[in-house]
MIDOSE-1310 file (N, C-alpha, C; in nm, 2 decimals, decimal comma, always signed):
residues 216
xxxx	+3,85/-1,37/+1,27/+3,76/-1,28/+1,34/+3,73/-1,16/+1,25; +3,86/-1,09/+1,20/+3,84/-1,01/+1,14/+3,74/-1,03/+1,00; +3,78/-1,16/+0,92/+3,68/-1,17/+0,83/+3,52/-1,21/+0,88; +3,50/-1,27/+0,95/+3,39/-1,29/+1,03/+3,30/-1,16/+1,04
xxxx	+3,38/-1,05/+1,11/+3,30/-0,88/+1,10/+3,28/-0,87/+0,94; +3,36/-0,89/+0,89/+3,36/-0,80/+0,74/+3,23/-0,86/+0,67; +3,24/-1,00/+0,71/+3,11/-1,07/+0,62/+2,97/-1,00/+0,67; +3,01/-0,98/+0,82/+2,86/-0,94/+0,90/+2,84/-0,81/+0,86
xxxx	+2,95/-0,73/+0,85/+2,85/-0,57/+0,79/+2,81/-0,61/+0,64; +2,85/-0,67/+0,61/+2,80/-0,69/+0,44/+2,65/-0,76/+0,45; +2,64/-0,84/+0,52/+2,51/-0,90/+0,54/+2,40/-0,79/+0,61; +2,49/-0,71/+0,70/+2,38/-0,60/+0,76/+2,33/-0,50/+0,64
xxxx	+2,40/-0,47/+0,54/+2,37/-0,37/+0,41/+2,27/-0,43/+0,35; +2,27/-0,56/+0,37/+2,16/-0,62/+0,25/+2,02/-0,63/+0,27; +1,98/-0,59/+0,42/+1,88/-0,59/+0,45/+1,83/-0,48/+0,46; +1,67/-0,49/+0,48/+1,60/-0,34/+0,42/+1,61/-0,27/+0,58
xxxx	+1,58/-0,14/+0,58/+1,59/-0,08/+0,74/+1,46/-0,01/+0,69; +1,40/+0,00/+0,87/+1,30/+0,10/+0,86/+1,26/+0,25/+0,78; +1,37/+0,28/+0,81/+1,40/+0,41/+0,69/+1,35/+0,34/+0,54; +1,44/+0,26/+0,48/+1,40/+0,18/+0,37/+1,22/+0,16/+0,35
xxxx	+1,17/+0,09/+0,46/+0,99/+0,07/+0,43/+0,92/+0,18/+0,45; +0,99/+0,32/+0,49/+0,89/+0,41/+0,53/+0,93/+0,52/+0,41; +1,02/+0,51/+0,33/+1,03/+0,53/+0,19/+0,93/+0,47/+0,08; +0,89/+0,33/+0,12/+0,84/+0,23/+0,03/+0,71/+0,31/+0,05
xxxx	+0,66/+0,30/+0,16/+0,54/+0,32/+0,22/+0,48/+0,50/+0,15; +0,61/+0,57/+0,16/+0,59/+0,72/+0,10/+0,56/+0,70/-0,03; +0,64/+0,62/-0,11/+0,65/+0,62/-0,25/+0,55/+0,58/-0,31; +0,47/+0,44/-0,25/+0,43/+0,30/-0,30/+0,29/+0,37/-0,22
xxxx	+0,23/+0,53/-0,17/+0,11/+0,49/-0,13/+0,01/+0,52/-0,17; -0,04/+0,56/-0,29/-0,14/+0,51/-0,39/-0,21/+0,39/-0,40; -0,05/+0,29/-0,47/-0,10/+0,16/-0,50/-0,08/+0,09/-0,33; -0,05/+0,11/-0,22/-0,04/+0,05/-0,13/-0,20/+0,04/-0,06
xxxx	-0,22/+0,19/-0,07/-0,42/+0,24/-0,04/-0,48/+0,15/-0,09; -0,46/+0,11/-0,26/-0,56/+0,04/-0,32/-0,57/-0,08/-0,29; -0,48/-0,14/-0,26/-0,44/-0,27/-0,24/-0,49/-0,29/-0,12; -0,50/-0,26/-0,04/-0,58/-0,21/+0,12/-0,70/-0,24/+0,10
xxxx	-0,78/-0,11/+0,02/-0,91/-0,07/-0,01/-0,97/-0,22/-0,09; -0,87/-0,24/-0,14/-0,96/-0,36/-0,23/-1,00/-0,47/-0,15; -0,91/-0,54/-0,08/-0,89/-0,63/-0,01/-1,01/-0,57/+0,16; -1,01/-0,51/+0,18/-1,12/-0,45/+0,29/-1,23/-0,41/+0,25
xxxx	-1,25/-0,31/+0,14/-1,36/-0,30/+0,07/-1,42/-0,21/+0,20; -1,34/-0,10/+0,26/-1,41/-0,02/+0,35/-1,30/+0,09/+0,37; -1,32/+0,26/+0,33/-1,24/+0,31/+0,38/-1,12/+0,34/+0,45; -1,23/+0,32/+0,56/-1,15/+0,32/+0,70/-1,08/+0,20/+0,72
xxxx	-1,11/+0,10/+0,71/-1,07/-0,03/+0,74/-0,91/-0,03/+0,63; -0,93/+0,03/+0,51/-0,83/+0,03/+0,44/-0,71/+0,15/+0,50; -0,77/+0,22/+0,56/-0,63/+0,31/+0,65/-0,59/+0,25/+0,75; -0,67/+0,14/+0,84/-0,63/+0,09/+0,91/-0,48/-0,04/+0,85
xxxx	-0,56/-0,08/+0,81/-0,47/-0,17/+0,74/-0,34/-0,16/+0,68; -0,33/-0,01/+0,61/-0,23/+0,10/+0,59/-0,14/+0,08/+0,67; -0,17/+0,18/+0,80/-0,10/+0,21/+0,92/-0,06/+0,09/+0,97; -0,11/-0,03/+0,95/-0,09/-0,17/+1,04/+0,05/-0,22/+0,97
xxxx	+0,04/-0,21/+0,80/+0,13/-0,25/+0,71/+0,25/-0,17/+0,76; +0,27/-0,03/+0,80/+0,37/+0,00/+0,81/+0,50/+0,02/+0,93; +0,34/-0,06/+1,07/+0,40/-0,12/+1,18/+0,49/-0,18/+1,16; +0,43/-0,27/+1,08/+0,48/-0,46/+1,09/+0,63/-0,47/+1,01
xxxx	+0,60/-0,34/+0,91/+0,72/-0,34/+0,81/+0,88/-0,34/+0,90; +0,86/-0,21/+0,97/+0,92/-0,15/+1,05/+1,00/-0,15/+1,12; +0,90/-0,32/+1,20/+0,96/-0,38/+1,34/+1,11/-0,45/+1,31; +1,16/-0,42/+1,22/+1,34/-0,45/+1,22/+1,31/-0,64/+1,17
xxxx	+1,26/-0,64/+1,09/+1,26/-0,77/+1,02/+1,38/-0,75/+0,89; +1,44/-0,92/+0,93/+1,54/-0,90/+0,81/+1,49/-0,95/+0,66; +1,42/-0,87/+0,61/+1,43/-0,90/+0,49/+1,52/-0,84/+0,36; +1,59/-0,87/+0,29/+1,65/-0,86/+0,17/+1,60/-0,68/+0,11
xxxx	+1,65/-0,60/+0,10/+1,62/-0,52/+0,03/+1,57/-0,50/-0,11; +1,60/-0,61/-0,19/+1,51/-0,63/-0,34/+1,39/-0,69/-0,30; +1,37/-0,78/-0,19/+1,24/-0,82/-0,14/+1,15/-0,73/-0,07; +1,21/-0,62/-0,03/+1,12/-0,54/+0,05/+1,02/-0,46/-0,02
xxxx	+0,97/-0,45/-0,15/+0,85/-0,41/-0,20/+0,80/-0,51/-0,24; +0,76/-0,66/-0,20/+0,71/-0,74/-0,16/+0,64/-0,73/-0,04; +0,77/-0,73/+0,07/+0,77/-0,80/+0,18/+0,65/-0,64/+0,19; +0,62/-0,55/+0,21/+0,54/-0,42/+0,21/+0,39/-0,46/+0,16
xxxx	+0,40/-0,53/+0,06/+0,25/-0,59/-0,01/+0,22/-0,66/+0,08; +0,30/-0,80/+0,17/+0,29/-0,93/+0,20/+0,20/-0,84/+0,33; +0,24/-0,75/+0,43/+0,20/-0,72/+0,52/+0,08/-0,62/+0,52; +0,06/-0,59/+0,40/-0,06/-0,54/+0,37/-0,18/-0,64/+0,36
xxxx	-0,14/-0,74/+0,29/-0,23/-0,83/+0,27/-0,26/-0,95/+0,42; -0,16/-0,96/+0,47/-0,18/-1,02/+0,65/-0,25/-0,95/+0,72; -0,24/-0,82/+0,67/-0,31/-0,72/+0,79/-0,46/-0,70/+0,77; -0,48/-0,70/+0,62/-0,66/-0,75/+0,55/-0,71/-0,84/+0,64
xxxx	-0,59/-0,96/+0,64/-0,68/-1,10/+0,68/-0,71/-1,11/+0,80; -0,67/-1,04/+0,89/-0,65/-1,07/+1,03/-0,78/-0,95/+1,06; -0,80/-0,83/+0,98/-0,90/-0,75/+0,98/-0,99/-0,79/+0,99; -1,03/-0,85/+0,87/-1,14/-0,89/+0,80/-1,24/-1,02/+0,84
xxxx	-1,08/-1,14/+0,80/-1,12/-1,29/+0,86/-1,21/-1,35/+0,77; -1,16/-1,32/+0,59/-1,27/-1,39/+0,50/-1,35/-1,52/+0,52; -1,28/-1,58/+0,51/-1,31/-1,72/+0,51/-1,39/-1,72/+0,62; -1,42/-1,64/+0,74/-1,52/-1,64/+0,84/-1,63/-1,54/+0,83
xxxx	-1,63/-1,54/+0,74/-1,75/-1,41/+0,69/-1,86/-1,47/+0,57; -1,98/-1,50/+0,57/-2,07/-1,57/+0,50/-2,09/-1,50/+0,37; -2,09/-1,58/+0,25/-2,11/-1,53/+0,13/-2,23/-1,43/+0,09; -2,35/-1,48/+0,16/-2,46/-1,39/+0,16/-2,47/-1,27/+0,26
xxxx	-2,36/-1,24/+0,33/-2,35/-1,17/+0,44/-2,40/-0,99/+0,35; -2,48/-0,93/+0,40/-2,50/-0,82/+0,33/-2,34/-0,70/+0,35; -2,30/-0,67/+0,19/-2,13/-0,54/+0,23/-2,19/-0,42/+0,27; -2,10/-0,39/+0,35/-2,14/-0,20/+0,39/-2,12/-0,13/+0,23
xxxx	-2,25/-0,10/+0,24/-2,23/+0,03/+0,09/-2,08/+0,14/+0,08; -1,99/+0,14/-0,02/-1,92/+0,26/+0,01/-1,93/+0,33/-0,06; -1,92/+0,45/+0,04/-1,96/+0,58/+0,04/-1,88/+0,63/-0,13; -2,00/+0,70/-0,16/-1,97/+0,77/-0,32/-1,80/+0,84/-0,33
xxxx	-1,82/+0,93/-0,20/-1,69/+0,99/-0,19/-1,57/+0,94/-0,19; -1,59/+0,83/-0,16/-1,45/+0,69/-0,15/-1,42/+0,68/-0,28; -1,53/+0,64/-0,37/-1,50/+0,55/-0,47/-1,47/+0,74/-0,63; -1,51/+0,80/-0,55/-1,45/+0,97/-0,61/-1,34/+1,00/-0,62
xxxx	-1,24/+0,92/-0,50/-1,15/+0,93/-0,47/-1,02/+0,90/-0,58; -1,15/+0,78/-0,64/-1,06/+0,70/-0,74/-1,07/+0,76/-0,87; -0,94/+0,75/-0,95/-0,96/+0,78/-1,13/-1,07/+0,72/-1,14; -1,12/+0,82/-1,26/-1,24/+0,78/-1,33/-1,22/+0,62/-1,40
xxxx	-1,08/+0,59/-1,46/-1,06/+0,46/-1,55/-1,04/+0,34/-1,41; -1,11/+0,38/-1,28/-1,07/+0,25/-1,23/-1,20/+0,24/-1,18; -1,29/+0,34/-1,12/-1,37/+0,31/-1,08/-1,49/+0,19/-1,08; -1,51/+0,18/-1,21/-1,55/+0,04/-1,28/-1,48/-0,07/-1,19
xxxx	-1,38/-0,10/-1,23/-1,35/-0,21/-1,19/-1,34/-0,22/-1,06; -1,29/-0,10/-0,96/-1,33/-0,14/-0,81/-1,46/-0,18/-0,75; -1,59/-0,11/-0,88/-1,71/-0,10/-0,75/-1,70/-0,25/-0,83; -1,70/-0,35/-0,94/-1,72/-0,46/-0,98/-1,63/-0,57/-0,87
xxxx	-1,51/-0,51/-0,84/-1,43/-0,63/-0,74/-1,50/-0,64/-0,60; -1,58/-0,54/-0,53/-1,60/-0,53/-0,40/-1,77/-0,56/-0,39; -1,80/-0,60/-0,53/-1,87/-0,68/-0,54/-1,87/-0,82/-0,51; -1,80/-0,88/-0,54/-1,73/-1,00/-0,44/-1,78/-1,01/-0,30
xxxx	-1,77/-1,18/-0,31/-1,77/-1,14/-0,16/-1,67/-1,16/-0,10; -1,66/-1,14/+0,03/-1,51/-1,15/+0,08/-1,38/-1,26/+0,05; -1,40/-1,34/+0,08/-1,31/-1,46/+0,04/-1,29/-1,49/-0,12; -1,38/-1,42/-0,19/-1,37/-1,48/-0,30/-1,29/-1,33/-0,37
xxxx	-1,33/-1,18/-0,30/-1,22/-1,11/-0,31/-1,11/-1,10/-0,31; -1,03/-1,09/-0,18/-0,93/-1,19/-0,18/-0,86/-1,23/-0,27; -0,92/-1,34/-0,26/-0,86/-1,46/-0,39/-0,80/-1,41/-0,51; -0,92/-1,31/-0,53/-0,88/-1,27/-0,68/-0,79/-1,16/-0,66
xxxx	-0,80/-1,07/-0,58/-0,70/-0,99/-0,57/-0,53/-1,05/-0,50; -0,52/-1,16/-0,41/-0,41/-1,21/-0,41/-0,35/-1,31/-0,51; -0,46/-1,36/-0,61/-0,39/-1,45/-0,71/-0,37/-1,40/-0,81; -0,49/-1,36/-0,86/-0,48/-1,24/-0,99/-0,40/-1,14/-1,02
xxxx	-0,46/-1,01/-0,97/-0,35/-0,93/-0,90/-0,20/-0,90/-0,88; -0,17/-0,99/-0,79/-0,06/-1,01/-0,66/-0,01/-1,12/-0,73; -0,04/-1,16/-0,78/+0,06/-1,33/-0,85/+0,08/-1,41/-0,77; +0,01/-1,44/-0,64/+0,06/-1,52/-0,54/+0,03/-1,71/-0,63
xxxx	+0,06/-1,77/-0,58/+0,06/-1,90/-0,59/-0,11/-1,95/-0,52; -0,12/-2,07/-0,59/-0,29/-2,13/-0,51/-0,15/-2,16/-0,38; -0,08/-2,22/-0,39/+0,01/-2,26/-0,25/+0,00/-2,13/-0,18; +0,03/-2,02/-0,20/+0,03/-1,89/-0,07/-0,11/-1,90/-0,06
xxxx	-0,17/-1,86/-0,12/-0,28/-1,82/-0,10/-0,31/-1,94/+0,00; -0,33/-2,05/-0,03/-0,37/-2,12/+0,05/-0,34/-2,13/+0,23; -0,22/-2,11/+0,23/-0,15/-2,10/+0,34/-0,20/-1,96/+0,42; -0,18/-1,89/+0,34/-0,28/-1,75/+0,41/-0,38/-1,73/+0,42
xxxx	-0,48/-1,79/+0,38/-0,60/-1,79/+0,40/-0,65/-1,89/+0,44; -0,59/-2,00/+0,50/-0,60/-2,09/+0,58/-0,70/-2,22/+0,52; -0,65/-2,25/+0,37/-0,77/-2,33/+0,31/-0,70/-2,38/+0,25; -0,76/-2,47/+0,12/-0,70/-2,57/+0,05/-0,65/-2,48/-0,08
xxxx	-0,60/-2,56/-0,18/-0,58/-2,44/-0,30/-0,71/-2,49/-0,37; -0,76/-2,63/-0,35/-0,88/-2,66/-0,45/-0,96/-2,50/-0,41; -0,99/-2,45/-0,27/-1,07/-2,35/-0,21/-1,04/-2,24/-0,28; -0,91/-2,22/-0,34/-0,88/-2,08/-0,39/-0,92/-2,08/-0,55
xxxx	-0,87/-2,21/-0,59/-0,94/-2,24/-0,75/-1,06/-2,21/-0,79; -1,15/-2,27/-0,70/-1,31/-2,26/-0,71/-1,34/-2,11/-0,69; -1,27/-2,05/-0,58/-1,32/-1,92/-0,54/-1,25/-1,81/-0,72; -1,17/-1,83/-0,71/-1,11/-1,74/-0,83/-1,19/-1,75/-0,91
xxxx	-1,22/-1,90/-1,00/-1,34/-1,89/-1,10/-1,45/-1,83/-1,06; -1,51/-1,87/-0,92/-1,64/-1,78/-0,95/-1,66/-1,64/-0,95; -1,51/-1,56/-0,86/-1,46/-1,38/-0,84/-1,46/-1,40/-1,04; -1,38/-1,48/-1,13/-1,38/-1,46/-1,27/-1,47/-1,43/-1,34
xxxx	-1,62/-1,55/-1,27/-1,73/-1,55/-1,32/-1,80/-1,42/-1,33; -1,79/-1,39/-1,20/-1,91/-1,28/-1,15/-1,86/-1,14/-1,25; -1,72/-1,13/-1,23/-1,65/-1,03/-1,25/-1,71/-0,99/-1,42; -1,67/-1,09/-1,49/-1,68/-1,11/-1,65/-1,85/-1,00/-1,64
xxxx	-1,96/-1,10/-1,56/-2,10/-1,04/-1,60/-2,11/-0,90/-1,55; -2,03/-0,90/-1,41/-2,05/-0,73/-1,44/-1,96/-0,65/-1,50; -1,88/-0,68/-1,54/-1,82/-0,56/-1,63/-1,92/-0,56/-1,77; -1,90/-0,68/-1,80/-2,03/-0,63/-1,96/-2,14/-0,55/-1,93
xxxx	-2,18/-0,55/-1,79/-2,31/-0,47/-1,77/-2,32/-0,34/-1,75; -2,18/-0,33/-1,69/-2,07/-0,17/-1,60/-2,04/-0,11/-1,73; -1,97/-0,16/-1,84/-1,89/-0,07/-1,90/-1,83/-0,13/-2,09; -1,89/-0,06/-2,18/-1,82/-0,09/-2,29/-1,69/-0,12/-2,29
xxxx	-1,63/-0,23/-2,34/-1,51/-0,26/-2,32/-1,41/-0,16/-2,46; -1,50/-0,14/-2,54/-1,45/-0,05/-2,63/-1,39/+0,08/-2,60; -1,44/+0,12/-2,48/-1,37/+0,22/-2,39/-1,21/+0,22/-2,35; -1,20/+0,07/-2,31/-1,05/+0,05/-2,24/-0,97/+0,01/-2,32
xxxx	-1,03/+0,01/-2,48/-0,93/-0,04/-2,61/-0,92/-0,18/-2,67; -1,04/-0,23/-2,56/-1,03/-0,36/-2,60/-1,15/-0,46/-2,65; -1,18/-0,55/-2,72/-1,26/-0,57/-2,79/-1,33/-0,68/-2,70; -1,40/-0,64/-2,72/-1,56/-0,77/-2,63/-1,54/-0,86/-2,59
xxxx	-1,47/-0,93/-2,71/-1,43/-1,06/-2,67/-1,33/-1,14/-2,58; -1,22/-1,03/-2,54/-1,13/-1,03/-2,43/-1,21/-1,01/-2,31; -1,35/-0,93/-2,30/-1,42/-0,92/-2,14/-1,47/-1,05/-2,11; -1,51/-1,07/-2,25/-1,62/-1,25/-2,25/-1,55/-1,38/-2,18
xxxx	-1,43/-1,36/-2,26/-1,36/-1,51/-2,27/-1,26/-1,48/-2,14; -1,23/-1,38/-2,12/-1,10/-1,36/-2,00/-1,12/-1,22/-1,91; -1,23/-1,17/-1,76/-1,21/-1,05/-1,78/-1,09/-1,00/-1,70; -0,97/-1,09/-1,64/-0,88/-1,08/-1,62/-0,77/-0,96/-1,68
xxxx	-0,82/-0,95/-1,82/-0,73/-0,92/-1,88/-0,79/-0,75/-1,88; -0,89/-0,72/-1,89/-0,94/-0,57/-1,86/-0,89/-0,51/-1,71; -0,90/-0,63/-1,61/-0,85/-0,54/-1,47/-0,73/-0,50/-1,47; -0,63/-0,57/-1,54/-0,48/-0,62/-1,55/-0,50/-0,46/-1,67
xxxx	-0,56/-0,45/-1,77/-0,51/-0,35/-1,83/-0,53/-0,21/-1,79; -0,64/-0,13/-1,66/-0,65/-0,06/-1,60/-0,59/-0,05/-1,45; -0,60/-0,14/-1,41/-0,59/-0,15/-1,25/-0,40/-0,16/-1,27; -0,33/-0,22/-1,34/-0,22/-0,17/-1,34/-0,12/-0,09/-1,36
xxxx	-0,22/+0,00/-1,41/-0,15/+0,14/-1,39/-0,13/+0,22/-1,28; -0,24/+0,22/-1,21/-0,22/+0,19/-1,09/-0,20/+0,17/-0,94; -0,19/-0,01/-0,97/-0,17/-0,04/-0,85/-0,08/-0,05/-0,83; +0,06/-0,06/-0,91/+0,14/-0,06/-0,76/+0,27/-0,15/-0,84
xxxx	+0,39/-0,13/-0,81/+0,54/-0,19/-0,86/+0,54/-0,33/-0,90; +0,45/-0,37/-0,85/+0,44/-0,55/-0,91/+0,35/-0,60/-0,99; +0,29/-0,53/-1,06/+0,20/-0,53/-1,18/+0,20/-0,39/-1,25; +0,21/-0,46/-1,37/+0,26/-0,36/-1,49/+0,33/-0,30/-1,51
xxxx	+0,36/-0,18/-1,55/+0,47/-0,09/-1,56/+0,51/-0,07/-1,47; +0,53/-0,12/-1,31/+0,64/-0,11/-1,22/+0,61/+0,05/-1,14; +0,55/+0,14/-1,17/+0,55/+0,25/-1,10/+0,39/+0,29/-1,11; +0,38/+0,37/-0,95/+0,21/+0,41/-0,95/+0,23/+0,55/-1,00
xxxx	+0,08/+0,56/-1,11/+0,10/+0,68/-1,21/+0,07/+0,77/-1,08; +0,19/+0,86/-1,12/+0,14/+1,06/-1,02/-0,04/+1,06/-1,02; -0,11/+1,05/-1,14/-0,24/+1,06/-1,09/-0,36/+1,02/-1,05; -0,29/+0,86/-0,93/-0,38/+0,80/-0,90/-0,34/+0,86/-0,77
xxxx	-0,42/+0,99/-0,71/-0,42/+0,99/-0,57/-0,57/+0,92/-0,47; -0,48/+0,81/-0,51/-0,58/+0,75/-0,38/-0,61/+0,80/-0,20; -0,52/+0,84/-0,17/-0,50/+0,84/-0,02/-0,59/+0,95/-0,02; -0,69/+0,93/+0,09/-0,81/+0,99/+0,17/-0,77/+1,13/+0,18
């Protein structure tokens, strides 16, 4: 019996506690905003999503304490979907313009590449922000967005496609240090070299720089 308790407090230590996500949430909210913002592609919609992320975190789920700056992204990105509902939103559907002040909000070195991602259209946003991005698997993604992975393949390439033509059009690549031919052939590699600074503990250097204040 006695060992039985001893195992159980050791298993209760390993899990993250509320306190624990609302540290995440303090620390991680820059890149938590952006990740929001991208994925909604609306302000407000992106504080909602915020505040929803840090419900869900909250509610005394056991997850693993090394997993919980994941498990903080994972509900960020559930809370988009259920917002938003890509996959039920038409490709030609006209986006709400956002507002200058929003996109002010952001460093000058990201701006490019946000007004180019929310260019996208919904689902195919998304995609590129949960595969690209987020490193999810075509298998999560699939599963979360309620489609096949062929669905997520196709959509990636053409978020790749689109993405590639507008950045050549948005912005000398010579700017971000990198030579033409990296926008041409891959522009993956330009978002990955600005946007991860940052976005956020799971892409690139692990910490969001002090001077991306994103938060409204």
């Amino acid at each position: 019996m006695i060992r039985a308790s001893n195992k159980e407090i050791v298993s209760s230590d390993a899990y993250a506690t509320a306190a624990d996500f609302e540290q995440i949430f303090t620390q991680d909210m820059s890149g938590l905003y952006l990740l929001s913002f991208l994925l909604t592609g609306d302000g407000d919609k992106a504080e909602e999503c915020f505040v929803a992320g840090i419900g869900e975190s909250t509610q005394g789920n056991r997850v693993f304490k090394e997993w919980a700056r994941s498990w903080a992204r994972r509900t960020i990105i559930q809370s988009a979907i259920r917002l938003i509902a890509p996959r039920q939103q038409s490709p030609s559907a006209t986006r709400k313009p956002v507002a200058a002040t929003t996109l002010d909000r952001l460093p000058l070195a990201l701006q490019a590449e946000v007004s180019a991602i929310l260019e996208l259209s919904p689902f195919e946003r998304f995609v590129f922000v949960m595969s690209t991005l987020e490193r999810y698997s075509d298998q999560d993604c699939s599963i979360l967005l309620s489609c096949t992975r062929k669905d997520v393949s196709e959509a990636r390439g053409r978020a790749l496609h689109q993405l590639g033509t507008l950045m050549k059009a948005q912005r000398n690549a010579a700017a971000a240090g990198l030579e033409d031919v990296v926008v041409r052939e891959d522009p993956t590699a330009l978002f990955e070299f600005t946007i991860a600074r940052y976005f956020g503990p799971l892409v690139g250097s692990g910490s969001v720089s002090q001077d991306a204040a994103l938060w409204p």
